[in-house]
C-alpha positions in Angstrom: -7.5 5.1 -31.6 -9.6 2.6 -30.4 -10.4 3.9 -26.9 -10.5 7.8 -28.7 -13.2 6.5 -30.6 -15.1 5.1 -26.9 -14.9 8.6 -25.8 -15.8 9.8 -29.2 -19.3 8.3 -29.1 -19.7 8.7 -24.7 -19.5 12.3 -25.4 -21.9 12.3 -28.2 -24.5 10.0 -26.0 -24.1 12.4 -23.6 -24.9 14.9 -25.7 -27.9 13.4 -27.0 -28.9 13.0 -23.5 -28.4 16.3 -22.6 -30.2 17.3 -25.2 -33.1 15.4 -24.5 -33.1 17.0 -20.6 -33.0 20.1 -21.8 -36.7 20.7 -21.4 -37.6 23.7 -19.4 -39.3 23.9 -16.4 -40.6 26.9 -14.5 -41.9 27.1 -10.9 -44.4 29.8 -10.6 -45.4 31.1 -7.3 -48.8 32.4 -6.2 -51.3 32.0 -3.4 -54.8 31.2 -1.8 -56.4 28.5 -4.2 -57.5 28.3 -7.4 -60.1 31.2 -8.3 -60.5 34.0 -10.8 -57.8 35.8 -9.9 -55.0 33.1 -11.0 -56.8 32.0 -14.1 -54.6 33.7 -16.5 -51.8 32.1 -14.9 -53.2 28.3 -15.1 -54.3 29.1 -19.0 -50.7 30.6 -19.8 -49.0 27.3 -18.4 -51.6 25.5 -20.7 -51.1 27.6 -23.3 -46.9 27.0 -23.1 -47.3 23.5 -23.0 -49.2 23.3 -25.8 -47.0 25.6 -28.1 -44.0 23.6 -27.1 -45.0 19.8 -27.3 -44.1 19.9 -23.6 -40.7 21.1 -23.4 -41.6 24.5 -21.2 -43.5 23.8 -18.5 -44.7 25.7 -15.3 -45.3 24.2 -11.7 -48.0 26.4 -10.4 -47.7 26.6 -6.8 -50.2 27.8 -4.4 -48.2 29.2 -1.2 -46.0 26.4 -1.3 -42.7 28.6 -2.3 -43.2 31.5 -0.9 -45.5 34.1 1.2 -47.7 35.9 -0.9 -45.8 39.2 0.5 -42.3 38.2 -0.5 -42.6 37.2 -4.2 -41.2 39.9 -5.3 -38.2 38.8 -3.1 -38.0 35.3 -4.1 -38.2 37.0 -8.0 -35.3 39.0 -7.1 -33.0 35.5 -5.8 -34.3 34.0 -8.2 -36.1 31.4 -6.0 -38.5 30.8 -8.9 -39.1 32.2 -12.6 -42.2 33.9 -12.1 -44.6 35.1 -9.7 -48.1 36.9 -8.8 -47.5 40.4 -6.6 -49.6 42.9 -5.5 -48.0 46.5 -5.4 -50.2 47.3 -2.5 -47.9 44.7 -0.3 -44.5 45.9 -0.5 -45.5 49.7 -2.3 -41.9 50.7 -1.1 -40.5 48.8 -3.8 -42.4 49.0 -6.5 -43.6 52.5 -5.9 -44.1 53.0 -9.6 -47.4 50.4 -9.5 -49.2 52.0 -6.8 -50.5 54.9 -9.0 -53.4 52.7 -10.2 -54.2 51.6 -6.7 -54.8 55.0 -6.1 -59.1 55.3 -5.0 -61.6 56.5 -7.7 -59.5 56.8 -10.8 -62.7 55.8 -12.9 -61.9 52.5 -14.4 -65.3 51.0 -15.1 -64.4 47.5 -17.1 -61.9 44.8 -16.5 -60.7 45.5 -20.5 -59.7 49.3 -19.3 -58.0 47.9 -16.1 -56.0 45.9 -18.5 -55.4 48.8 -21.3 -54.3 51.1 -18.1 -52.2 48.4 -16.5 -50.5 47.3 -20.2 -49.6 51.5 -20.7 -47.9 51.9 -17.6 -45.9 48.6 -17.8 -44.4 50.1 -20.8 -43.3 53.0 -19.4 -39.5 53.2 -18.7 -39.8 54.6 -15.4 -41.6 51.5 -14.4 -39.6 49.4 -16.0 -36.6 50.7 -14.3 -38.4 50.4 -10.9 -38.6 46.7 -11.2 -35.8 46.0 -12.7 -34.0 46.7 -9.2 -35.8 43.4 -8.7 -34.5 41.4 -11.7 -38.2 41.5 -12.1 -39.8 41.9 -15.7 -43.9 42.7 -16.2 -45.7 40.0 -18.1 -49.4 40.9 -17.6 -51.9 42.3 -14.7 -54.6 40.1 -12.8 -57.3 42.6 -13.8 -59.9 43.5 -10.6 -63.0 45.1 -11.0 -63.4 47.9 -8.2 -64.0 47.3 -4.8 -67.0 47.0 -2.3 -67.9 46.2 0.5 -69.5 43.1 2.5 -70.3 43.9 6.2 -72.6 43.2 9.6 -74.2 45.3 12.0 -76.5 48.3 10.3 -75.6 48.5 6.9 -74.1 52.3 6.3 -76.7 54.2 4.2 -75.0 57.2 3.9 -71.1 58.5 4.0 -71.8 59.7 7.1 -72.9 56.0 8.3 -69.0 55.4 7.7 -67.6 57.5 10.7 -65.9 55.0 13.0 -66.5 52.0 11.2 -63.5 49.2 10.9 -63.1 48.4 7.8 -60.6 45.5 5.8 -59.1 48.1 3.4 -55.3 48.5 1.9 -53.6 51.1 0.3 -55.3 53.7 -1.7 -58.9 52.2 -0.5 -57.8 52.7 3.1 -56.7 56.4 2.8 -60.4 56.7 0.9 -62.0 55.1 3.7 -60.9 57.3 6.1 -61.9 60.5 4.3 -65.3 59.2 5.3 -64.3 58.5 9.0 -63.4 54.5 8.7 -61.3 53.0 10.4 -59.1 50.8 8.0 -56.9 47.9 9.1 -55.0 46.2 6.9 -55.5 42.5 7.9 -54.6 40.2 5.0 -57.1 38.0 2.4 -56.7 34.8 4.4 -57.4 36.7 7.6 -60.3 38.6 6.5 -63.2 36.3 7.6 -61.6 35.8 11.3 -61.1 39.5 11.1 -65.0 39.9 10.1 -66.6 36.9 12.3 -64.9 37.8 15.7 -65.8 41.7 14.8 -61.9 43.2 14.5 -64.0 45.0 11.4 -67.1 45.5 10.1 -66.6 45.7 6.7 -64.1 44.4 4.4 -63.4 45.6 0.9 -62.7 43.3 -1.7 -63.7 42.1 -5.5 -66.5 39.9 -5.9 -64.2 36.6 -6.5 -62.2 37.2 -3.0 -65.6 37.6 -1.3 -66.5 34.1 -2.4 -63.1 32.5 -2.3 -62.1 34.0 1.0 -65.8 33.0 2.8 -66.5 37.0 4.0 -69.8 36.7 1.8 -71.0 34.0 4.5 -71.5 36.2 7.2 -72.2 39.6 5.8 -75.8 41.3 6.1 -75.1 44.0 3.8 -73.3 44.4 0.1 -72.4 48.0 -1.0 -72.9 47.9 -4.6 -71.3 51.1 -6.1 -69.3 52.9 -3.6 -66.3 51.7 -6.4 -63.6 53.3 -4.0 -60.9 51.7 -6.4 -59.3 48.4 -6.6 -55.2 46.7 -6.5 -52.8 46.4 -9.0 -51.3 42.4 -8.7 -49.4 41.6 -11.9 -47.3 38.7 -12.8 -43.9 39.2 -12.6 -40.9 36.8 -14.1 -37.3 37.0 -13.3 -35.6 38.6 -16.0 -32.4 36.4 -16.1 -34.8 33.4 -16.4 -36.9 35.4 -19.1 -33.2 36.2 -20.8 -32.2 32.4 -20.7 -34.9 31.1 -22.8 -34.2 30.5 -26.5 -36.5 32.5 -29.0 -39.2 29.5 -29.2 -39.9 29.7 -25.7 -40.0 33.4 -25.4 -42.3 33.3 -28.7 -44.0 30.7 -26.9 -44.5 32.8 -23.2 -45.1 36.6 -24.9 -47.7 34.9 -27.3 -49.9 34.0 -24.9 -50.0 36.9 -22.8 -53.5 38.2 -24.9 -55.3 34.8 -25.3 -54.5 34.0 -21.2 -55.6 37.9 -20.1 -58.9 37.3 -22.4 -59.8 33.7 -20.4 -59.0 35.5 -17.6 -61.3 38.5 -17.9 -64.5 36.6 -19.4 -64.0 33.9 -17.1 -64.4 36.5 -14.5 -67.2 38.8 -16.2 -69.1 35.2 -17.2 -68.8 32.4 -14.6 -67.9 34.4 -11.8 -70.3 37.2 -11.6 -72.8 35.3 -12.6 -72.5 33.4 -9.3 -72.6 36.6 -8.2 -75.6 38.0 -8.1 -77.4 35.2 -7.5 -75.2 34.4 -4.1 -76.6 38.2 -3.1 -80.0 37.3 -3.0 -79.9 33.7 -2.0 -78.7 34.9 1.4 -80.7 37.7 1.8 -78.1 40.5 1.9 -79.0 44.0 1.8 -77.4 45.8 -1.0 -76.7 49.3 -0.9 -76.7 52.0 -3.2 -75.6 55.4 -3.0 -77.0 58.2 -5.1 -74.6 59.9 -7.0 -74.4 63.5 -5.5 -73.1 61.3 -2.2 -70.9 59.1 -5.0 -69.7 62.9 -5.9 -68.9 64.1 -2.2 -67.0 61.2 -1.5 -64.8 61.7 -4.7 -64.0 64.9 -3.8 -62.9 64.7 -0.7 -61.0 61.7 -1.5 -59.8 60.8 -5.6 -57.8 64.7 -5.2 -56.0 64.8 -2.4 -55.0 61.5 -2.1 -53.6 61.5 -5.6 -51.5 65.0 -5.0 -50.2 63.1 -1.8 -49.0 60.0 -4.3 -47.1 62.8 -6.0 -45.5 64.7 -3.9 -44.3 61.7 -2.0 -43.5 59.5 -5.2 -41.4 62.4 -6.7 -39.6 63.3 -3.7 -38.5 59.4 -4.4 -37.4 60.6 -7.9 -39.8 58.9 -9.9 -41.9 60.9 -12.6 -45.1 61.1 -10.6 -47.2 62.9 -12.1 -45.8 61.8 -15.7 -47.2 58.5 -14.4 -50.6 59.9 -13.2 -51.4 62.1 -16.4 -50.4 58.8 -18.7 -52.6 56.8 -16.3 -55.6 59.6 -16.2 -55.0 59.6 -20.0 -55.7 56.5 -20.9 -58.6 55.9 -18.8 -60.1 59.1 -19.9 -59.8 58.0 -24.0 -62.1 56.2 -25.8 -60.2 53.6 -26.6 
């Protein structure tokens, strides 16, 4: 009696132990260094913190768990619970993304980037898609469009383009060489070397890249609506991780997605492009503008043809391609 009554009260201090460890702890895997583009991700962690006194918390990690190219991987093993991905890196498995990567789709805000993104995340084809990854959609990293930063004469016209070496992935890319650009697809970190030792010309990123990834201190010339389109990089969590938390947590992680995404996007349209700007003319860089009949041409040739390509090739792959573009199209056309 005596010793049942020992085990009795071991197994119930264990029990209060293991009740006390049962905080939970995500590790969250993403890239470069701190900047605009992983602010939603450091305000959600705040913001999941705070809900829970403490007892979910997330371990950011820049590049310390995994390349920035096999997240979606790691998502997959379940190496950590969530991630930051860019369909534009792997778009054989996550073909269903890369429609809004495609160039000159017209998205003009960072709120309508988000709108479009949100819309297509719901859509069960996309769904499906990256649930052959154990992968669930939280939110995108909204990116305004594209331009780029270059040396050497600053290319007035389309023409100016033919030959040129530009830093340029995915749908960008296949715009650029409409024009006659050369694109190469030299990752972030690598852009700068790729840019000081003259591997390009140009590269092609958003404003916060420019600055974070140094190509800004070497350019001569800034286009400053060529727009050719920008990525789509959303964050990802496993879904068996996603499954496993109890309805506080999840409460506490889906309830944050708005008030994160909104930090994110003024943060970037306030204290980033304000720096902007101001960086532009500080160092003398010539900014370029084209008219909009050239604007037109370029469109033409490219936002078309390169779109029926994503298509045919994506349907042929069984997904509902052009389902996906007209929902896409859609929504960017409204007036929401």
């Amino acid at each position: 009696m005596h010793m049942m009554t020992k085990v009795a009260v071991a197994a119930l201090m264990t029990a209060g132990i293991a009740g006390e460890a049962a905080a939970t702890e995500w590790n969250v895997s993403v890239w470069g260094k701190r900047r605009a583009f992983t602010e939603h991700v450091e305000k959600m962690a705040e913001l999941v913190s705070e809900k829970t006194g403490g007892e979910f918390t997330m371990n950011i990690s820049y590049g310390g768990l995994s390349k920035n190219t096999e997240n979606l991987d790691g998502i997959e093993i379940g190496a950590f619970e969530m991630a930051q991905i860019c369909a534009g890196y792997h778009p054989d498995k996550n073909p269903s993304l890369t429609v809004l990567e495609l160039p000159f789709l017209g998205v003009d805000t960072l709120d309508k980037e988000v709108e479009v993104s949100f819309a297509l995340y719901e859509h069960p084809a996309v769904k499906e898609d990256l649930a052959r990854w154990n992968a669930t959609l939280l939110m995108p990293s909204p990116m305004p469009q594209y331009n780029i930063a270059g040396v050497g004469d600053a290319p007035k016209t389309l023409e100016d383009y033919s030959g040129l070496t530009v830093r340029a992935t995915g749908g960008i890319g296949r715009a650029m060489e409409t024009v006659g650009a050369v694109p190469t697809s030299v990752t972030s970190s690598e852009a700068r070397q790729a840019l000081d030792s003259g591997v390009v010309k140009g590269v092609a990123f958003a404003p916060h890249a420019h600055m974070s990834f140094g190509t800004i201190e070497g350019a001569k010339w800034w286009t400053t609506n060529l727009n050719p389109g920008t990525v789509q990089c959303p964050i990802v969590v496993n879904t068996d991780a996603l499954n496993a938390l109890s309805e506080s947590e999840r409460e506490a992680l889906m309830g944050s997605v708005d008030e994160a995404i909104k930090h994110y996007v003024d943060n970037y349209n306030g204290a980033t492009m304000s720096k902007w700007g101001p960086l532009l003319e500080e160092k003398g860089i010539e900014q370029v503008t084209y008219s909009d009949e050239a604007l037109q041409a370029f469109r033409d040739q490219a936002a078309g043809p390169i779109a029926a390509a994503w298509v045919e090739d994506n349907a042929a792959k069984g997904l509902p391609a052009q389902e996906l573009l007209d929902l896409v199209q859609g929504v960017i056309g409204g007036d929401s």
